[in-house]
C-alpha positions in Angstrom: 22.6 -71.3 36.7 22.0 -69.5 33.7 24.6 -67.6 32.3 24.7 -63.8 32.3 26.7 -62.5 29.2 27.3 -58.7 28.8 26.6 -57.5 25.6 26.9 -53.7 23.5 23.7 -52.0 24.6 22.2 -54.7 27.0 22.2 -58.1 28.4 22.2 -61.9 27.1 20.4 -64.4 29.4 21.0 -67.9 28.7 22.2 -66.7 24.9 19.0 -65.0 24.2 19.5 -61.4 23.8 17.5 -58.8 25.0 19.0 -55.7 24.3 17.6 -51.8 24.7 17.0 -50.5 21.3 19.6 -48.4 20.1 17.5 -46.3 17.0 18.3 -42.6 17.3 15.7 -40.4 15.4 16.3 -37.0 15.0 14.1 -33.7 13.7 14.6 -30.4 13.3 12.0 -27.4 12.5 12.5 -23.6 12.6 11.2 -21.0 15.0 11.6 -17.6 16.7 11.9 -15.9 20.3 11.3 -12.8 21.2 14.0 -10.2 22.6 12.9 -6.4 22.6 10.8 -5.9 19.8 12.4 -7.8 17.8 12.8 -11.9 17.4 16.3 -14.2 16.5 15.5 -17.4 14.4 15.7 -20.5 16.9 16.1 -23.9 15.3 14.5 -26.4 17.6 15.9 -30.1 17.6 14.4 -33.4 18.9 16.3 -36.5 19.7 14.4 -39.8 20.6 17.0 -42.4 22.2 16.7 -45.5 24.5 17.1 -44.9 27.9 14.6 -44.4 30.6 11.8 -42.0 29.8 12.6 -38.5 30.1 11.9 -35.0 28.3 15.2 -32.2 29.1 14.9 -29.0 27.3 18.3 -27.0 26.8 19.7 -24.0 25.2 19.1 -21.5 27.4 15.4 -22.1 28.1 13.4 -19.6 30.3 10.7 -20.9 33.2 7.8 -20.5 30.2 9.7 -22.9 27.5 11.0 -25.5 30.7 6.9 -25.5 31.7 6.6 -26.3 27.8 7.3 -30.0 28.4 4.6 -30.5 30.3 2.2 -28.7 27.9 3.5 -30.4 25.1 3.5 -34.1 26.2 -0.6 -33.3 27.3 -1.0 -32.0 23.8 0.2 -34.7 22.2 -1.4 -37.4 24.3 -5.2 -35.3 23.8 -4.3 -34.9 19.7 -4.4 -39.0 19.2 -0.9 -39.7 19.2 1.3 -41.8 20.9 4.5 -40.0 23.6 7.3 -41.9 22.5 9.0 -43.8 24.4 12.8 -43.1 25.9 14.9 -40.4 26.3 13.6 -37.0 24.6 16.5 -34.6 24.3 15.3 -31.1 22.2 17.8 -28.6 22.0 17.1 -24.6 21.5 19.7 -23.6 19.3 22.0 -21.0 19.2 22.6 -22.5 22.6 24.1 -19.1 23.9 21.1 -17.1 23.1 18.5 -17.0 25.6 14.5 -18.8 24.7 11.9 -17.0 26.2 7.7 -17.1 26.1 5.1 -20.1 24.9 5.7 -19.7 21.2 8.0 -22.4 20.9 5.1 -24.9 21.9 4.0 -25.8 18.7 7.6 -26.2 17.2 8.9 -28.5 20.1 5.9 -30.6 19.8 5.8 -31.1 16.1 10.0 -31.6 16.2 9.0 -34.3 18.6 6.2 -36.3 16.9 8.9 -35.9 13.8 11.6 -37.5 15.9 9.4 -40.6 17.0 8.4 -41.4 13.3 5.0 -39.7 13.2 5.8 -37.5 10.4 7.3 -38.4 7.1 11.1 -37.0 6.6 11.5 -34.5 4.7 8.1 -32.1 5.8 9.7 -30.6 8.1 12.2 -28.5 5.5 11.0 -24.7 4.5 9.0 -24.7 7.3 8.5 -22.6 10.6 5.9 -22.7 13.3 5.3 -20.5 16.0 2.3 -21.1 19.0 1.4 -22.5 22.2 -0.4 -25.5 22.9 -3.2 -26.0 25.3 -3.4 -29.2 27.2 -5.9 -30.3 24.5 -4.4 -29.6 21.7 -5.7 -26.3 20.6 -2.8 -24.1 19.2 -3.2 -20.4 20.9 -1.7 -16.9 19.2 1.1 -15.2 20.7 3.1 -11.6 21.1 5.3 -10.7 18.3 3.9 -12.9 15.7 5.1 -10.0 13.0 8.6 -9.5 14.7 9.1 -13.8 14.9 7.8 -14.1 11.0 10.0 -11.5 9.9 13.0 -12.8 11.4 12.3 -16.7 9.5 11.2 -14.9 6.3 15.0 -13.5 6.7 16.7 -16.7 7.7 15.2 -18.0 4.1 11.9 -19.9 5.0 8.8 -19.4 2.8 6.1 -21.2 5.2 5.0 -20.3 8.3 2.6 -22.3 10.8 0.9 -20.0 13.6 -2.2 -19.7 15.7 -5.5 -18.4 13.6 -5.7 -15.6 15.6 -2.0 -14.1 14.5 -2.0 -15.2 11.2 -3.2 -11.6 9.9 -0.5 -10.0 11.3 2.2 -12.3 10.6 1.2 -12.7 6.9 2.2 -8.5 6.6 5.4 -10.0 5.8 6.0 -10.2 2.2 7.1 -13.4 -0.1 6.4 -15.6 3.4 2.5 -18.4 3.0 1.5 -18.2 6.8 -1.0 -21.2 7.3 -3.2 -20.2 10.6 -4.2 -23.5 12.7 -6.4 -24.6 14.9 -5.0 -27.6 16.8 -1.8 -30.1 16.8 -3.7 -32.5 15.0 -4.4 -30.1 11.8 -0.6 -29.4 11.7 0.4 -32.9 12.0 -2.7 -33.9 8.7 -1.7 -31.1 7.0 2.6 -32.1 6.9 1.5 -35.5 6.5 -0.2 -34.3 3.3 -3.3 -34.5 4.1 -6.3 -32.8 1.6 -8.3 -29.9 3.1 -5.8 -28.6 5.3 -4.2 -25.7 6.0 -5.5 -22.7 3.7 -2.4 -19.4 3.1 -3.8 -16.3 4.2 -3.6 -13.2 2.0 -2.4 -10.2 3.2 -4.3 -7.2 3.7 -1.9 -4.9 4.5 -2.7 -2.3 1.3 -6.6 -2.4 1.9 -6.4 -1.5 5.3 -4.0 1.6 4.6 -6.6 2.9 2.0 -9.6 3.1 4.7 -7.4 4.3 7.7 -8.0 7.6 6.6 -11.8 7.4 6.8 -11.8 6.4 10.7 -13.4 8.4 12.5 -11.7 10.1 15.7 -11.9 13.0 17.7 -12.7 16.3 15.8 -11.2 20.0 15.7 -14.4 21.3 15.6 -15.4 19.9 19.4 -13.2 22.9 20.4 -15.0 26.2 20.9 -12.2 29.3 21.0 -8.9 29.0 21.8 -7.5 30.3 18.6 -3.9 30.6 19.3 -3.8 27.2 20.5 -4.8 25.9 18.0 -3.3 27.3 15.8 0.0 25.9 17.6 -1.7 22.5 17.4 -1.6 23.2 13.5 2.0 23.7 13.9 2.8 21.4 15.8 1.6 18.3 13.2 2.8 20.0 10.1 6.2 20.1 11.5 6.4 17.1 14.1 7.2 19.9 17.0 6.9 19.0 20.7 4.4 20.9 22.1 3.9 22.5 26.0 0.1 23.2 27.0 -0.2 25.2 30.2 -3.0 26.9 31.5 -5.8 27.1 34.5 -7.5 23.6 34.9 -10.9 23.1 32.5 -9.5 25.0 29.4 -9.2 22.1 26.9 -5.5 21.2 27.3 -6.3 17.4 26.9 -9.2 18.4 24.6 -6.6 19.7 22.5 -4.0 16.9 22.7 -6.3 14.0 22.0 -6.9 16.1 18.8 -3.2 16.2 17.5 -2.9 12.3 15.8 -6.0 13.1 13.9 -3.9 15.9 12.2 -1.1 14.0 11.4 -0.6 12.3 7.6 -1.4 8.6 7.6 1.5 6.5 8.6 3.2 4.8 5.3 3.4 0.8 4.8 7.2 0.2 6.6 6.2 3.0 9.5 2.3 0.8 10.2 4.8 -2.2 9.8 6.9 -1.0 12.8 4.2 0.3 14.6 2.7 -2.9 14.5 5.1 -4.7 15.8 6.1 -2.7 19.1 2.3 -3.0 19.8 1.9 -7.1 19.4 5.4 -7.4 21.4 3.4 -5.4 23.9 0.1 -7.8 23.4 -1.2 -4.7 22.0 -2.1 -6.1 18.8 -5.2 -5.3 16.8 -7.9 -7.9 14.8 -6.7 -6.9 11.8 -3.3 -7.3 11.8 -1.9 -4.0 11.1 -2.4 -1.1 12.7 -2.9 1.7 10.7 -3.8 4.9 12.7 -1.0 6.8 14.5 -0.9 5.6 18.3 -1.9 7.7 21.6 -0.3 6.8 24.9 -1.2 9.2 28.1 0.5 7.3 30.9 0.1 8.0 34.1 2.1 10.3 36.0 2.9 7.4 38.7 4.8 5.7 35.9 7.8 4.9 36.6 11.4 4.6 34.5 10.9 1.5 33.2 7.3 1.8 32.4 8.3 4.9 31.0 11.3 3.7 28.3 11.1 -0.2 28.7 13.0 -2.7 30.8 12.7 -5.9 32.2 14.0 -9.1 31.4 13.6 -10.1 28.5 12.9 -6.3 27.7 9.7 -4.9 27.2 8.8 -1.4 25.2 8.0 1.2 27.2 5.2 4.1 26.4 7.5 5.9 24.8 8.4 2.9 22.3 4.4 2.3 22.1 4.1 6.0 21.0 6.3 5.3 18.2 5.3 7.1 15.1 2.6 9.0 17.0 1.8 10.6 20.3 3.1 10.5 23.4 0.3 12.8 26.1 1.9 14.0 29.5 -0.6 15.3 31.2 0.2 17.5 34.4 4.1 17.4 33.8 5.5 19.0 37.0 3.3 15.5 39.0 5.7 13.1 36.8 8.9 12.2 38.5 12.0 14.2 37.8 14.0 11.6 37.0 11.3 9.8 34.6 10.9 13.4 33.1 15.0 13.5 32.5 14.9 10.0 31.0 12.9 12.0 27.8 16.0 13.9 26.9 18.2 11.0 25.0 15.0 9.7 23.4 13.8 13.1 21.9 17.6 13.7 20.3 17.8 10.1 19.2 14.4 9.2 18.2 15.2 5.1 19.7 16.5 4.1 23.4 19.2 1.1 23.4 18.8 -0.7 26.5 21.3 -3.5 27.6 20.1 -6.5 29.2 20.7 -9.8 30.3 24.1 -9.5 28.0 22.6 -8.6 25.4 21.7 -5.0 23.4 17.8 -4.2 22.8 17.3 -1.1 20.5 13.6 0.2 20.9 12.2 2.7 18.3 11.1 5.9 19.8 10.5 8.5 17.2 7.7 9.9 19.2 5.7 13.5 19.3 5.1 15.0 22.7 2.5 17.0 24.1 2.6 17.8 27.7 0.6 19.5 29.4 1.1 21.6 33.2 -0.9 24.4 35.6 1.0 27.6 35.5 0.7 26.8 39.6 -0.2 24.3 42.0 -3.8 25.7 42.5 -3.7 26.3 39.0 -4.9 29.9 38.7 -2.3 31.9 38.5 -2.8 34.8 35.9 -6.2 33.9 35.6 -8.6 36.6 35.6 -12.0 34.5 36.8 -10.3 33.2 40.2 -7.5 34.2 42.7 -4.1 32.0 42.9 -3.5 31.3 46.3 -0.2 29.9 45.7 3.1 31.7 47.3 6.0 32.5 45.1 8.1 29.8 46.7 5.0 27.3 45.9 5.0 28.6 42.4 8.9 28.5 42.0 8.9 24.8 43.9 6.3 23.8 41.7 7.8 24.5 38.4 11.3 23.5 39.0 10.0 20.1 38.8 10.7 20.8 35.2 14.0 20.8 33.9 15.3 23.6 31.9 17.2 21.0 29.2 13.8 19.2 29.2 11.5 22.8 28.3 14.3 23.5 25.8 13.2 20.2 24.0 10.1 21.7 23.4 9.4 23.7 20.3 6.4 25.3 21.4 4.9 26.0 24.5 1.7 28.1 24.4 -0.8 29.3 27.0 -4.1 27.8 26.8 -6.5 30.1 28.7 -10.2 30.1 30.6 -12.1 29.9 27.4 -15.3 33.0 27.7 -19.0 31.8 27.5 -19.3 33.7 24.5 -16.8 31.0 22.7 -18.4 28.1 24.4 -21.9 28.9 23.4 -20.3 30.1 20.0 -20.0 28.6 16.7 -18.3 25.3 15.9 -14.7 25.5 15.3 -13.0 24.4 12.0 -13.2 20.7 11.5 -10.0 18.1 11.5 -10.4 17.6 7.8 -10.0 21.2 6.9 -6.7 21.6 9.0 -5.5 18.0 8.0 -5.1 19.3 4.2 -3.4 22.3 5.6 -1.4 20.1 7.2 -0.7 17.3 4.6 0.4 20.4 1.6 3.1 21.6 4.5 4.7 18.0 5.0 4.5 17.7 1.0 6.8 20.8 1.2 9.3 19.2 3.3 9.4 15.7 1.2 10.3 17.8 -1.5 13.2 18.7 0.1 16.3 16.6 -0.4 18.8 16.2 2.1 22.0 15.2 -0.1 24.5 13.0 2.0 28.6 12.4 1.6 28.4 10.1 -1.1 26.4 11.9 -3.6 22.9 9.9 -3.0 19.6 11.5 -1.9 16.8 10.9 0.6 14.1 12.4 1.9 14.5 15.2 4.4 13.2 14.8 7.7 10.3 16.8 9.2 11.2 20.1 10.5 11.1 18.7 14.3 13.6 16.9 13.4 16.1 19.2 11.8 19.6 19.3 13.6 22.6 21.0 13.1 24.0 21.3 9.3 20.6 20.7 8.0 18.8 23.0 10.1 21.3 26.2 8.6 20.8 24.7 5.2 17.2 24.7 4.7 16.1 27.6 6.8 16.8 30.4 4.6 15.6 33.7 6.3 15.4 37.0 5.1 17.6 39.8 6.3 14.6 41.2 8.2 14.2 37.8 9.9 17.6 37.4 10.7 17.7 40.8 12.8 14.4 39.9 14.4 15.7 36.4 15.4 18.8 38.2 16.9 16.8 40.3 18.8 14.7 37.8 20.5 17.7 36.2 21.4 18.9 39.3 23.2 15.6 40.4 24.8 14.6 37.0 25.5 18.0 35.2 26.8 17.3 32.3 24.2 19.6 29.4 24.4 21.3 28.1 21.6 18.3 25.2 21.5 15.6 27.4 21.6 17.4 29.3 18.9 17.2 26.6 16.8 13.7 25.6 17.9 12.5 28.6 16.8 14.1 28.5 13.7 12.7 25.1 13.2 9.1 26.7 14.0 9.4 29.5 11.5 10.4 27.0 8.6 7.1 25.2 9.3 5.2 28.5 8.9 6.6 29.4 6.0 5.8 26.5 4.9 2.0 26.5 5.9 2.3 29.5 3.9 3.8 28.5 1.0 7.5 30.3 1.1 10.9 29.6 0.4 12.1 31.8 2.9 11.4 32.4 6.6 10.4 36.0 6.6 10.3 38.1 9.8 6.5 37.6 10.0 7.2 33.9 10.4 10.1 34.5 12.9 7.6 36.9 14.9 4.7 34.1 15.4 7.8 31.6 16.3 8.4 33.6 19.2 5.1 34.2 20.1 5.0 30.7 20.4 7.4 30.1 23.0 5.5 31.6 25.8 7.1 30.7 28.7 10.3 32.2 26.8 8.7 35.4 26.1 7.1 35.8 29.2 10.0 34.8 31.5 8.2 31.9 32.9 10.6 29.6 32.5 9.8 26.8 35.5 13.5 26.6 37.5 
């Protein structure tokens, strides 16, 4: 009989070996996933061993990077090359940090066909890739290409390889050559140094800032009357304030709204970076790359909490996160929920919302301006002078507790927006965005000017007067001693909190310094007031 002789890593018949090969290859390439609106560095490693054929994923993988295996073996059957063959081991590391999305396609299959012998050692180092793979081949853009190339231009890579269609945005990053590809087979030519290949894209990010301010949008000049409002519009951008619309239904409150980003200064490189980036984690991302005009979100009033500030898992921004650095619309307040409405308090203190998930801490940027809008009453007429309300107190009383009190102190301004006359609607055209946006840009030129000096002797830029709190608040709203006696009488008459004290202190600075003053004279203090209309005309929902 012939003789059966065990041997390391196989069998011997007869003397004549015929043992498994034993040849371990090994690659490694960089990526990123996604968690929030931000992305961790992943390193992904491939190990081709003998044993029986078999690709395993590990390191915390979710269902999208487990179906990746699939994807990636028909990707790199259809590109022209050969699926190794053996055991395929590719490990996500950190191991304790949870992968999630398709991104990682384009990294495992590349670490793979580097493994298996495909790709010559050494190509691999300096270099990140981020897309998923079709089952031909084709390499397809993802979310958060700018969150994901930021976080491998920090972990010290200079080259990045991603989809053509989120090369733009992930090439804002500066000192990192993103190469934008087609297919797997143009990635694999161009590491195995291939002529022709893979071109770096330039970034655009300073050209598209210079012509943001010649979009057009919607235009002051659409709205016929309505003087005080706005006038509290004009406020309400050269100061950042939150601002309350209430009047009958028809009167231009959303009119008015959709008006208030045009006002507003153009967002600066870093803020149209972060803006950016909550959108493409959100697949909201734009052609371009960056997005340079302040965002608009008007959500629906069925929204609910997590739709509202974010969640999920992994987390997700929420419209508050996607108003970032512009506008957040609420139209007909007292319809949204009373608990989504209380989940606004912590964000318009903090400016971000840190949400815990999975393990794991997401911080979501929500420095946000609100505009809300509400009917003094449920048929909306009340105090009109057109149409009867037909509302009963109880209706009236029902309708506006729906609205917190902690919630309307929030607000800086809250101004009635009445039935506009047909005298103002066949009137003249009202003054145009352009003319108020200069307005506008002089008064937040007054406020950069101001320093706010911190424990250690070094200076930044103060914040907008929205934002004033506290210590800085006392400090840089000097008021005369007329003001100061009018202030304390409003807060007798009117039975101001301490909140709406200091929003109206926070009001007046911004008039004084649309006009140009040092000082917040009475005159200022006066149209503050006037401004907080359901204050001053004790119709305070609750």
């Amino acid at each position: 009989m012939p003789q059966i002789i065990a041997c390391p890593g196989g069998f011997c018949f007869n003397g004549l070996e015929s043992r498994r090969r034993s040849t371990r290859l090994q690659a490694q390439v960089l990526t990123g996933s996604l968690f929030g609106v931000e992305a961790a560095p992943v390193r992904v490693e491939a190990d081709v061993s003998g044993g029986l054929p078999r690709l395993g994923i590990v390191g915390l993988p979710d269902v999208a990077v487990r179906e990746a295996a699939e994807r990636v073996r028909a990707a790199i059957k259809r590109s022209g090359f050969e699926w190794p063959a053996g055991r395929i081991t590719v490990n996500l590391a950190p191991a304790s940090l949870r992968k999630a999305g398709a991104g990682l396609d384009l990294a495992i299959a590349v670490a793979i066909l580097g493994a298996s012998g495909v790709l010559p050692p050494g190509r691999l180092d300096d270099l990140a890739l981020l897309g998923e793979l079709s089952l031909s081949g084709q390499v397809r853009p993802v979310h958060g290409a700018l969150a994901v190339a930021r976080a491998v231009a920090r972990a010290g890579t200079r080259r990045l390889v991603t989809a053509a269609g989120c090369s733009q945005e992930a090439a804002l990053v500066a000192g990192l050559q993103v190469l934008p590809a087609g297919s797997l087979a143009e990635v694999v030519a161009y590491l195995k140094g291939a002529q022709g290949g893979l071109h770096v894209v330039r970034s655009r990010a300073e050209d598209l800032l210079a012509r943001a301010a010649s979009v057009p949008g919607p235009d002051m000049s659409d709205v016929r009357g309505q003087i005080q409002a706005r006038r509290a519009l004009e406020v309400a951008a050269a100061g950042g304030h939150n601002l309350l619309l209430y009047g009958p239904p028809g009167s231009g409150k959303t009119m008015l709204a959709r008006r208030l980003s045009g006002l507003l200064p153009p967002p600066a490189l870093e803020e149209a970076l972060t803006i950016t980036q909550i959108a493409s984690c959100a697949g909201l991302g734009c052609q371009d790359g960056l997005m340079t005009s302040r965002p608009f979100r008007a959500p629906h009033h069925s929204v609910t909490p997590a739709g509202l500030i974010g969640g999920g898992l992994p987390p997700r921004p929420g419209e508050i996160s996607l108003a970032h650095g512009g506008v957040l619309f609420l139209d007909e307040l007292p319809e949204f929920g009373r608990r989504v409405l209380d989940l606004l308090r912590q964000p318009l203190e903090e400016g971000d919302v840190i949400l815990s998930r999975g393990g794991r801490r997401a911080a979501f940027p929500a420095c946000f301006q609100l505009v809300a809008a509400m009917n003094p009453c449920p048929c909306g007429y009340l105090g009109d002078p057109a149409r009867p309300c037909t509302c009963t107190p109880h209706a009236v009383q029902r309708y506006r507790g729906r609205v917190s009190g902690p919630l309307l102190d929030r607000i800086d301004i809250h101004v009635e927006v009445p039935r506009p006359s047909p005298a103002a609607l066949s009137g003249q055209p009202g003054e145009e965005t352009a003319a108020v946006r200069r307005r506008v840009l002089v008064a937040r030129a007054h406020q950069e000017k101001r320093q706010v000096t911190s424990a250690d002797g070094q200076s930044a830029p103060a914040e907008v007067n929205g934002e004033l709190r506290a210590g800085s608040l006392r400090r840089l709203c000097r008021t005369t001693p007329a003001g100061r006696r009018l202030l304390e009488q409003a807060m007798t008459t009117l039975a101001l909190s301490a909140r709406a004290h200091d929003a109206v202190l926070r009001v007046s600075r911004t008039l004084a310094d649309l006009d140009g003053c040092e000082e917040i004279e009475a005159g200022h203090i006066a149209e503050a007031v006037s401004l907080r209309g359901l204050d001053r005309d004790h119709q305070r929902p609750g």
